[in-house]
N, C-alpha and C positions, 0 to 999 in steps of 0.2 A: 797280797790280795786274797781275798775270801772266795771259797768255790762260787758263791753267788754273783761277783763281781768278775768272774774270768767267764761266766756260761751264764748268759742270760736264761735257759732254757730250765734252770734251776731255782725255784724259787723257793724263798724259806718258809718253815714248816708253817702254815695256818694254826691257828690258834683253835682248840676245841672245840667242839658245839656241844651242845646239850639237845641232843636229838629231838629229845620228848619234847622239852619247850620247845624246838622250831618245829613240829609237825602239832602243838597245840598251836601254834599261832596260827598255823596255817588253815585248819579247823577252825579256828575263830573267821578267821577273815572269810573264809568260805560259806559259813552261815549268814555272816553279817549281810554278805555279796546278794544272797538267796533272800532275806528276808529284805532285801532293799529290793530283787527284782518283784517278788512277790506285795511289796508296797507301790508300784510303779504299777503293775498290771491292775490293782484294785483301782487307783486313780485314773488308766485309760479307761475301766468299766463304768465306773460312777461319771465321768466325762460324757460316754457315750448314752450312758442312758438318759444322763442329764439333757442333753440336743435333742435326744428322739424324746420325751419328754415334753419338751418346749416346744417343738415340729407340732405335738399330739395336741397339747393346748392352744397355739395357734388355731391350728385349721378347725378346732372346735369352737372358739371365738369367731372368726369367720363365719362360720355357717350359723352360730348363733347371732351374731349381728345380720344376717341375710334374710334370718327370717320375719316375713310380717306376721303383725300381733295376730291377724283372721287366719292365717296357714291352719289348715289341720294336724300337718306334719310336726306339727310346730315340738309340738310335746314329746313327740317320737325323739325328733333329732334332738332334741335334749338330753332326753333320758339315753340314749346312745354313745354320746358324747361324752355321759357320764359313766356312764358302763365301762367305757374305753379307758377314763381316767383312771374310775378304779383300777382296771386291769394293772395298772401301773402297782397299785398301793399292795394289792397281793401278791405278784408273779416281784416285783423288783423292788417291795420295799420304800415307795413313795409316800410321804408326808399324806395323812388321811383326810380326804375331804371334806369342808365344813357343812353341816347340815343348815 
């Protein structure tokens, strides 16, 4: 019987590693890890901007459809409306409004 068969507590030698390659691997995976959290967080941004977005277009339809054609306002809440959207296209990068 072999020492490793009489003493369980003994196991036989492990087989080398190549340090450098398992601490490259590990370096890989850990960028990989990061660039995938860093791709997840850009997709909750664009998510969310996207809803508030569509919230901002919404309620600018709404109050453009609210108004009558005689309101004075009329042109105000417009032009407001559109201010608003801009804001979107400089501060976040939103598709530019058609003239």
């Amino acid at each position: 019987m072999s020492a490793s068969e009489q003493d369980p507590s003994v196991a036989p030698a492990a087989p080398a590693i190549d340090h450098t390659a398992l601490l490259g691997l590990i370096n890989e995976s850990a960028r990989v890890f990061e660039q995938q959290l860093v791709m997840q967080n850009q997709i909750a941004f664009q998510q969310a901007v996207n809803q508030l977005r569509l919230a901002v277009v919404a309620k600018c339809a709404q109050v453009i459809l609210s108004l009558e054609p005689r309101d004075e306002s009329a042109a105000e809440l417009i032009n407001q409306c559109r201010a608003l959207l801009e804001l979107f296209e400089s501060r976040l990068g939103a598709p530019k409004l058609a003239e």
